[in-house]
KOLLODREN-175094 format. One record per residue (C-alpha): residue in one letter; x, y, z. Coordinates in steps of 0.5 Angstrom, whole numbers, plus 500, padded with zeros to 3 digits. Layout:
<rs>
AXYZ/...
</rs>
This chain:
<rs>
X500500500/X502507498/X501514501/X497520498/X506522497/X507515493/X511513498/X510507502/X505507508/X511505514/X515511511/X513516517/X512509523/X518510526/X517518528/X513517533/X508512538/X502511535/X498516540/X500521534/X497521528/X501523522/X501523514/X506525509/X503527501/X506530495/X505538495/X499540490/X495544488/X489545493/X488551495/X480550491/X479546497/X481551503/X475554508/X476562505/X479564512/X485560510/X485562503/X486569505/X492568509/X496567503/X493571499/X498575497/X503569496/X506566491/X504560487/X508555491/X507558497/X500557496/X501549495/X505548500/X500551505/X494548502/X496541502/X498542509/X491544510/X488538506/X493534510/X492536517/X483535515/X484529514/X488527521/X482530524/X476527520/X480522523/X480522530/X472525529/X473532529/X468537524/X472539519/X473547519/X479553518/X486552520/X489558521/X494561525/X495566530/X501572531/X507568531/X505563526/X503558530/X497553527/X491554531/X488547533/X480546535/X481545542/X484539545/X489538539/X496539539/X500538531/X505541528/X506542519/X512543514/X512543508/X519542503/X519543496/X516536494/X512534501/X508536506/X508533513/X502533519/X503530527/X497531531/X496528538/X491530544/X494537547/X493532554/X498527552/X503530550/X506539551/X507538544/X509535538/X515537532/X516535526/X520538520/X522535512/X527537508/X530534501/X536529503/X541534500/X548536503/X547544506/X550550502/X557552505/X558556511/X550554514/X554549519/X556554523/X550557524/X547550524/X552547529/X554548536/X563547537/X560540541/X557538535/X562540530/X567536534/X562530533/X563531525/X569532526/X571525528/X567522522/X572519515/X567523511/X567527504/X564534503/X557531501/X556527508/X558532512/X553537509/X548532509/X549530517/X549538518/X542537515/X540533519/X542537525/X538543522/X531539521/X532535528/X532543531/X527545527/X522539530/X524540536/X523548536/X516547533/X515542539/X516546544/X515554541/X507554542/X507553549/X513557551/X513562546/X520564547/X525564540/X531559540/X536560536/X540554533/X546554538/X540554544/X540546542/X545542543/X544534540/X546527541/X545524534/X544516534/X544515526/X544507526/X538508531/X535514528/X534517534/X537524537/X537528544/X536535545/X539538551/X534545551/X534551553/X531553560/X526556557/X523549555/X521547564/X526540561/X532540561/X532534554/X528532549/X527526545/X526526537/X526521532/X528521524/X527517517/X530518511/X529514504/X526516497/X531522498/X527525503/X530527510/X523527516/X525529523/X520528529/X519531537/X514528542/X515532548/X511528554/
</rs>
């Protein structure tokens, strides 16, 4: 079986426990299905844009039908932050080919991240923007060309990012890149974040897949 992207159904499994409902689907044009709230906030948007947000929309509707909730407008507030009906808590992204949806119920969990990227190497000069001196040291001790190096600093940047969206709604403070400092298990797929004091803990879990050139990252915070 295959998912609304054409990639396998088991493709997002590994991110998180079963509590949390996920998809995965190819970016389209769907933006004749957007409520007119939502349409009105990409209005001025360009063409790709609006793909992107209108198939996260679809996506993240479908979850919710799902779990028996109507369907209705998924807007955003100030900072950006999608606006769920009351007692769920998701997360969105969206790369140039894919969009990716991870909702759970906002009494089990503090929050849920999830981030998707393309597979690809990072220009030069992002690694130090990316990566703090603890996790430069650790790619350093990798026998590595040019390419995986850069493909490893993506997978720092997309697991910062998931764990940024994880816990951003609830404690509304802004982390740069270097707040965070990672513990990568590759042959696991896994990785620990030590978080910042805003966050109320002190690590966090996350989980990635790669395949079909496709890098997805996830955060549940308990």
């Amino acid at each position: 079986m295959r998912d609304e992207a054409g990639l396998p159904e088991s493709f997002l499994s590994p991110l998180f426990e079963p509590a949390v409902a996920r998809a995965i689907a190819s970016v389209v044009d769907a933006t004749g299905e957007l409520e007119a709230a939502e349409a009105a906030l990409i209005a001025r948007a360009v063409a790709s844009r609006r793909q992107e947000f209108s198939t996260g929309r679809r996506l993240a509707r479908r979850l919710l039908a799902a779990r028996g909730i109507a369907p209705g407008p998924i807007l955003r507030d100030d900072d950006r932050v999608p606006i769920w009906p009351t007692g769920i808590t998701g997360s969105i992204s969206h790369s140039r080919e894919f969009a990716v949806v991870a909702l759970c119920d906002a009494s089990a969990c503090f929050g849920v991240g999830v981030d998707v990227e393309p597979d690809e190497p990072v220009k030069p000069g992002i690694e130090r923007h990316v990566c703090t001196s603890a996790e430069r040291a650790w790619l350093d001790g990798f026998d590595q060309d040019e390419a995986e190096r850069g493909r490893r600093v993506k997978l720092f940047f997309s697991a910062k990012e998931a764990v940024y969206k994880a816990f951003y709604p609830r404690v509304r403070v802004f982390w740069g890149f270097h707040d965070v400092t990672l513990e990568l298990d590759e042959a696991g797929g896994r990785f620990r974040a030590a978080l910042p004091q805003s966050a109320d803990r002190r690590h966090a879990e996350g989980r990635f897949v790669r395949g079909h050139g496709t890098l997805v990252c996830g955060v549940l915070a308990p």
